[in-house]
C-alpha positions in Angstrom: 106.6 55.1 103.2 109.1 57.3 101.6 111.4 56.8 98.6 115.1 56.7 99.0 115.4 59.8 96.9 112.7 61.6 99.7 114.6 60.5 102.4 117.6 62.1 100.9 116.2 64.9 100.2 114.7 65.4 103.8 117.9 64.9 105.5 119.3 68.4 107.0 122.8 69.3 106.7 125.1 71.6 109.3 127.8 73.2 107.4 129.8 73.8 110.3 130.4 69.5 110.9 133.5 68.2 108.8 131.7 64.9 109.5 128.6 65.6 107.9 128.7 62.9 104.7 126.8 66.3 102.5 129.2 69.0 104.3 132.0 68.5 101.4 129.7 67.5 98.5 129.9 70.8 95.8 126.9 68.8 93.9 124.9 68.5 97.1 125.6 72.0 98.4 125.0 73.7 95.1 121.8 72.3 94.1 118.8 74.3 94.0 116.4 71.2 94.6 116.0 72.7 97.9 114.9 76.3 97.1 112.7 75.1 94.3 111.1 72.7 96.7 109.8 75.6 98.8 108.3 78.0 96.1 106.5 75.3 94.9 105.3 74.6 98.7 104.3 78.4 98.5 102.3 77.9 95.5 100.3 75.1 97.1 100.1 77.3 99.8 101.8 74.6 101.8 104.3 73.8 104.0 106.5 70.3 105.4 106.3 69.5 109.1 109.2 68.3 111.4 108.4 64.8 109.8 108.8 65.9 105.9 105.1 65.5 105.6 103.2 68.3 103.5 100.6 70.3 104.6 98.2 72.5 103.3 97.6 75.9 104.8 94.9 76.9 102.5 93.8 77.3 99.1 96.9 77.0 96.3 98.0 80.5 94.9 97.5 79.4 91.5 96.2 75.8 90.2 97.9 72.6 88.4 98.5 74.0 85.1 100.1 77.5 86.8 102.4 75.8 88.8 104.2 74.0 86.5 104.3 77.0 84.1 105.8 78.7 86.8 108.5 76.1 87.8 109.4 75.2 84.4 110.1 79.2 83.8 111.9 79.1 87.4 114.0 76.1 86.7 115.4 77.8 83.4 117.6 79.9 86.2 117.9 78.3 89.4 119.5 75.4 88.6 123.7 74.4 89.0 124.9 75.6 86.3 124.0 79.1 87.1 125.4 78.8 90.5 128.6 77.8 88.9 128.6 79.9 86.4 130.8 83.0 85.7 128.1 85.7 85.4 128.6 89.4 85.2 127.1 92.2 86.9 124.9 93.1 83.4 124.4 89.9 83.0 122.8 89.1 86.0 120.4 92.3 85.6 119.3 91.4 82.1 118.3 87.8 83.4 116.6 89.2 85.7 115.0 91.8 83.7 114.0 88.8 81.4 112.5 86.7 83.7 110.4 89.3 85.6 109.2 90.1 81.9 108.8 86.5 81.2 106.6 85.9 84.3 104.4 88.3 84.7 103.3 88.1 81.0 102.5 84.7 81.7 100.8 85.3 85.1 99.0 88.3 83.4 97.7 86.4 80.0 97.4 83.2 81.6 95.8 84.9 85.0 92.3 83.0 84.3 93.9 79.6 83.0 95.5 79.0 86.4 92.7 80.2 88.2 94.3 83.2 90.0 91.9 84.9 92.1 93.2 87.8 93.0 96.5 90.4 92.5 97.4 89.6 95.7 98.2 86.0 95.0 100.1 87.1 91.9 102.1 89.8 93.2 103.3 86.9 95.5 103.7 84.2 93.3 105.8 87.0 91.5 107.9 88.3 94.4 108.5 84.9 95.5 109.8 83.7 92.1 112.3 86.8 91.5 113.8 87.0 95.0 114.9 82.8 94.4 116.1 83.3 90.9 118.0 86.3 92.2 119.9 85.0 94.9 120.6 82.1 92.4 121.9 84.0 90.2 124.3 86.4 92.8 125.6 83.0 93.4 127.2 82.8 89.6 127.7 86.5 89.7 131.8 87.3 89.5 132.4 83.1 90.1 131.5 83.7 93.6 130.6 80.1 94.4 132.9 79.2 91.5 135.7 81.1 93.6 134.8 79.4 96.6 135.3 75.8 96.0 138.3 76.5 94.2 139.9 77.5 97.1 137.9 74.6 99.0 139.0 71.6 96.5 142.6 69.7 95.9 143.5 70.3 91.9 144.8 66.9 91.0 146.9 67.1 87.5 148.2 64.7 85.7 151.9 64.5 83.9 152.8 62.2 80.7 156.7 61.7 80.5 158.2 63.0 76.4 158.5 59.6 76.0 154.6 58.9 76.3 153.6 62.0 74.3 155.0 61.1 71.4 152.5 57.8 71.0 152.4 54.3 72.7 155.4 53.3 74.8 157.0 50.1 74.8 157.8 50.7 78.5 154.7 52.4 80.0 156.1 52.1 83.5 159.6 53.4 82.6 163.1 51.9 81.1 164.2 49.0 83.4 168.0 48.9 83.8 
């Protein structure tokens, strides 16, 4: 039996339907749960049925301790607040730059701890890593999903009469005549 929180996260979404109780949500649409779901399903060498249930295709890329190494590195950059953030275009490349640095060192030094067999599996544990944390962060490149839901949102603001700013009011509701 699954959890609440499994069945959530199973449910698929259409974009297109203004019904869709997830199509308006900016917390459910910009969370990377999703993508960082299935690069740890590539790790495992696995992959989730029409039913949600995982299955394993063969032997993991990397073991236990290499797969959380990798996905606490990943998480660092594909998570919400870079997909709402205001990146620049440098900014974006050094990131990058950093974390294809970051994870090859440890999948090179680390290479017999999490029992990597062969380059193959690490050039794909690699690529897969760096292509998600890319298109993560082109989403916070120039406020691009930032722009976005601006334009998607109501701005509520709120006014305080003079009277009100200047401390507590006798006659919070206004002056009765």
């Amino acid at each position: 039996m699954n959890t609440e929180a499994e069945q959530q996260q199973q449910i698929p979404y259409n974009l297109t339907a203004p019904s869709n109780n997830y199509g308006g949500s900016i917390i459910y649409l910009t969370n990377p749960e999703n993508e960082l779901r299935k690069l740890e399903l590539t790790l495992r060498n696995a992959v989730e049925n029409e039913k949600g249930e995982v299955v394993i295709k063969g032997e993991a890329l990397l073991n236990e301790d290499g797969i959380r190494s990798v996905m606490g590195i990943m998480q660092s950059i594909v998570n919400q607040v870079t997909i709402m953030s205001s990146l620049q275009d440098w900014e974006v490349v050094s990131l990058t730059d950093f974390l294809a640095d970051t994870l090859a060192r440890d999948l090179m030094v680390n290479r017999n701890t999490y029992e990597i067999t062969n380059a193959s599996a690490r050039d794909k544990i690699y690529f897969c890593a760096l292509s998600t944390a890319r298109i993560t962060l082109n989403r916070g490149r120039n406020e691009s999903d930032k722009k976005f839901w601006k334009g998607s949102t109501q701005e509520i603001t709120t006014r305080i009469d003079s009277e009100q700013k200047r401390g507590f009011s006798l006659f919070p509701f206004g002056r009765r005549n």
